[in-house]
C-alpha positions in Angstrom: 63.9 240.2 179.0 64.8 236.2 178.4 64.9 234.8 175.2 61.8 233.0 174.0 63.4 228.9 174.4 62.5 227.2 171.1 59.9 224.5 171.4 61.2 220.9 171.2 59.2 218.1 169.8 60.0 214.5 170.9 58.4 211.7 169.4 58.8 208.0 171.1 57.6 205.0 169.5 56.5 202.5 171.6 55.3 198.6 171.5 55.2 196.7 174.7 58.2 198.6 176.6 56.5 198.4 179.6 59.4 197.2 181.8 60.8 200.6 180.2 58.7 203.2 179.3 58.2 205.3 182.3 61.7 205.3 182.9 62.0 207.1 179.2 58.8 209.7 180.1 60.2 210.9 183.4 63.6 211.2 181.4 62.2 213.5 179.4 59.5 215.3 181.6 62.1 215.6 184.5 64.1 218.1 182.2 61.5 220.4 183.3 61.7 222.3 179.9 58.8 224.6 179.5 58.4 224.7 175.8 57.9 220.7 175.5 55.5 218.9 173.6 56.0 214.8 174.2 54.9 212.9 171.4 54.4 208.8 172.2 53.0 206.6 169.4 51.5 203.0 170.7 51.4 200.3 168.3 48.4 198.9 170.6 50.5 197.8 173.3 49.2 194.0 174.8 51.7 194.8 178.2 51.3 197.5 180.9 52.5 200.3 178.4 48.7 201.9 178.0 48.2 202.0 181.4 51.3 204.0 182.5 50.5 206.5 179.6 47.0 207.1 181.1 49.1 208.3 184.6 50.7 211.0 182.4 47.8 212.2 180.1 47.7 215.6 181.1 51.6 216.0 180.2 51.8 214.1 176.9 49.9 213.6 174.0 49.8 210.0 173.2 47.7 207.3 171.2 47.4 203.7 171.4 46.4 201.8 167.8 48.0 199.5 165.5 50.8 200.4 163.5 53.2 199.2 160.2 56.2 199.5 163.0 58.4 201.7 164.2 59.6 203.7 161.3 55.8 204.3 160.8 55.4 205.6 164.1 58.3 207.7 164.4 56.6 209.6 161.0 53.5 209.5 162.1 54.6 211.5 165.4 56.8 214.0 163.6 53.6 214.8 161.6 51.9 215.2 165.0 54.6 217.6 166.0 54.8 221.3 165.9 58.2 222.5 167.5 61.0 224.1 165.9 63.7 221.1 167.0 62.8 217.6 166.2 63.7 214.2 167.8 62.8 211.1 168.2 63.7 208.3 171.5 62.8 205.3 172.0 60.4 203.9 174.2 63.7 202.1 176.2 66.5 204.9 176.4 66.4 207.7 178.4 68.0 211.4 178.1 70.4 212.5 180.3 69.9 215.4 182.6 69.6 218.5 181.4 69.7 217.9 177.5 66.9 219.6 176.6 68.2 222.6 177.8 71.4 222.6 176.0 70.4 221.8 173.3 67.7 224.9 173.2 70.9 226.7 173.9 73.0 225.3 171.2 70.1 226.5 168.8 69.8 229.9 170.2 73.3 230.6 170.3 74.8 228.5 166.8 71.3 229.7 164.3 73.6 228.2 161.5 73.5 225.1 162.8 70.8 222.8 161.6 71.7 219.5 163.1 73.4 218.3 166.2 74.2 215.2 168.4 75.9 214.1 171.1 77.8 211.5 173.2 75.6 208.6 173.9 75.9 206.1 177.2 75.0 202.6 176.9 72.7 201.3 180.1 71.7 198.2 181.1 68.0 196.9 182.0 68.5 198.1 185.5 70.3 201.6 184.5 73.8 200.8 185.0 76.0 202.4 183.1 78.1 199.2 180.8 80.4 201.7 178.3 79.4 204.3 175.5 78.5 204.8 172.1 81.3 204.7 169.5 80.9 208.5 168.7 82.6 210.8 166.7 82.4 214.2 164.2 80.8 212.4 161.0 80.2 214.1 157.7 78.9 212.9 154.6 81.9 211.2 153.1 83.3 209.4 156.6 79.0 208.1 156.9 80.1 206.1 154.4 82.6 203.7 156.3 80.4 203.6 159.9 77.7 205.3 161.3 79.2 207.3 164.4 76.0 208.7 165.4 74.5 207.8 168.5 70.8 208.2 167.9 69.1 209.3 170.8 71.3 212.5 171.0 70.4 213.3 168.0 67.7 216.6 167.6 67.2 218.5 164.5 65.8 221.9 163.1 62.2 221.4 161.4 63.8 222.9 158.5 65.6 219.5 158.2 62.3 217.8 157.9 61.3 220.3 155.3 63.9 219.8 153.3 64.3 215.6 153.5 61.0 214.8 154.5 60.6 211.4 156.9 62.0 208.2 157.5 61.9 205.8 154.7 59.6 203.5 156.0 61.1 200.4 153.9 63.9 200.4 156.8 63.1 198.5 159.8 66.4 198.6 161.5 68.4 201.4 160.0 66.0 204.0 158.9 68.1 207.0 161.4 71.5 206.1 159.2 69.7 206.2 156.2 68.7 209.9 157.4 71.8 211.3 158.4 73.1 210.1 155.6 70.5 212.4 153.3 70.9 215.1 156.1 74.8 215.2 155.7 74.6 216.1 151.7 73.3 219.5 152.9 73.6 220.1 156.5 76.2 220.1 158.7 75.3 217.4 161.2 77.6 219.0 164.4 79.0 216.9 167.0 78.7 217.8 171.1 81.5 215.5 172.9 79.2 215.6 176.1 76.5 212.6 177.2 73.2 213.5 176.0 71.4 210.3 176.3 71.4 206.8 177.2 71.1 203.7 175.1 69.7 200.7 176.7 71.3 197.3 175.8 69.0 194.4 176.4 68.3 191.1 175.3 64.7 191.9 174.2 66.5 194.9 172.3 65.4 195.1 168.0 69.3 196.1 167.3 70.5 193.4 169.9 68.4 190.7 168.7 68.1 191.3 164.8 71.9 192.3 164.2 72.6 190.4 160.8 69.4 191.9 159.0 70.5 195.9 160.6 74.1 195.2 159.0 72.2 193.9 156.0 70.2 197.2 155.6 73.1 199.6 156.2 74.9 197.6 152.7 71.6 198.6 151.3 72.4 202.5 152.6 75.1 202.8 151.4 74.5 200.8 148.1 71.7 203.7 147.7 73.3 206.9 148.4 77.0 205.7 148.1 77.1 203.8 144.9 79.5 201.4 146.8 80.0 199.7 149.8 82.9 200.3 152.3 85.1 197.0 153.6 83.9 197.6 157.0 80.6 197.3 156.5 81.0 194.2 154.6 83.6 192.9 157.4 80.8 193.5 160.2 78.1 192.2 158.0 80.2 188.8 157.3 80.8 188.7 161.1 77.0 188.8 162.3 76.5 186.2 160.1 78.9 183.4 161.6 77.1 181.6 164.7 80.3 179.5 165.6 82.9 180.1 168.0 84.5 183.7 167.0 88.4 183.6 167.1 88.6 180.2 165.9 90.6 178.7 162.5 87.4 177.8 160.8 86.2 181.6 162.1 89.1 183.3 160.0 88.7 180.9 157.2 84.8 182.2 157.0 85.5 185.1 157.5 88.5 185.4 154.9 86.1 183.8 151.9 83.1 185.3 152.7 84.1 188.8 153.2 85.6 189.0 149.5 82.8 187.0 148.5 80.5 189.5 149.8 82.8 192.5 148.7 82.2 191.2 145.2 79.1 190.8 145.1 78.4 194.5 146.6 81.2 196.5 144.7 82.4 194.3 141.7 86.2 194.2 142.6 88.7 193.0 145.8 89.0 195.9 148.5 91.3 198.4 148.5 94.9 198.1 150.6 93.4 198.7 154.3 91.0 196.0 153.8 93.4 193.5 152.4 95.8 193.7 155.4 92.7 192.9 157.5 92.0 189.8 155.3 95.6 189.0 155.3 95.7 188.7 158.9 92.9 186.6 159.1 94.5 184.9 156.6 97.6 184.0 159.0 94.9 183.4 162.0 93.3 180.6 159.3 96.4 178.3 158.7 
């Protein structure tokens, strides 16, 4: 007799993704897993978005209402939710083929495992594939330099949210790092080198359009559960907040003073010896 497959919970939070929405639900309902319960919370949606989830009523459970934001809604579905694995996608990225599927299989076959994610595409409004996620095998200690975790891969026993609760709802932009990062004290968070899902990169985008203040909450991660903060984070915070020409003099020359500026203020000393070669190249780049 075939095993029971687990029941998977997705939750998608949604606000005005009407160019994108359906392209997400038939993502996920295409998979054709049988044991799926889809999850969409609406922050009262002003564009087409309420009336494409009307068309699929009968094979999600949805509500339209206002909302403090995404993180909000994200917990608000996972409260909803009632499967054994967890995720959440966003109302503009889709999952690949088949992921449902193995990742019920991962589950059945590794009951050790608690967390896993995957290799994430990057897409373009009209689906084309424009390059991949910068993933990798992360654990607690190598969360602390960069986040290699492509979020829409990501799924998760319910056991995880027993143990860690929600999303901290006073992060807009990097509320899933912040996660992993409480995940990964416990839990091994296990790594599948095969495309999952898809990320959609698009001007209307929150990560694309509000980059400075998402670099400016992951100092603020790693400030919390680190004690410190890594070079790199301070190098790519420092960068999203130059609007000049990048690869000029004066470029280097901001980028020189107000990464150790910034390294200062955050850790209370210069960077170690990988991060001064960096600064001493852009030192030579400067003059």
């Amino acid at each position: 007799m075939p095993k029971r497959l687990p029941k998977i919970s997705i939750v998608t939070p949604s606000y005005n993704q009407g160019t994108f929405i359906e392209r997400t639900i038939s993502s996920v309902l295409s998979q054709k897993y049988p044991n799926l319960e889809f999850i969409i919370m609406d922050g009262k949606s002003t564009d087409q978005t309420v009336s494409i989830l009307k068309k699929y009523s009968s094979k999600l459970i949805w509500e339209s209402k206002k909302d403090g934001g995404q993180t909000q809604a994200i917990n608000e579905g996972l409260r909803k939710s009632t499967g054994e694995i967890l995720a959440y996608l966003n109302s503009d990225d889709t999952y690949a083929p088949h992921t449902l599927h193995t990742i019920a299989h991962f589950f059945q076959t590794h009951p050790e495992e608690h967390f896993v994610y995957g290799h994430g595409r990057l897409i373009d409004s009209d689906d084309n594939e424009i390059g991949f996620y910068n993933d990798s095998a992360m654990t607690n200690e190598s969360l602390f330099a960069a986040c290699g975790i492509s979020q829409p891969t990501c799924f998760w026993r319910r056991d995880v949210l027993e143990e860690f609760g929600y999303f901290d709802e006073s992060y807009r932009f990097t509320m899933d790092y912040e996660y992993w990062v409480r995940v990964s004290k416990k839990f091994k968070l296990h790594y599948l080198p095969i495309v999952l899902a898809n990320s959609r990169i698009h001007p209307d985008a929150k990560t694309s359009s509000f980059t400075h203040k998402l670099h400016s909450e992951a100092l603020r991660v790693s400030l919390t559960h680190y004690g410190r903060v890594h070079y790199d984070w301070i190098f790519t915070y420092t960068d999203s907040a130059y609007s000049g020409q990048k690869g000029s003099k004066e470029y280097y020359r901001f980028m020189l003073i107000r990464s150790l500026v910034n390294y200062w203020k955050y850790n209370h000393s210069i960077p170690p010896i990988a991060g001064r070669k960096i600064l001493m190249d852009w030192l030579k780049q400067a003059i």
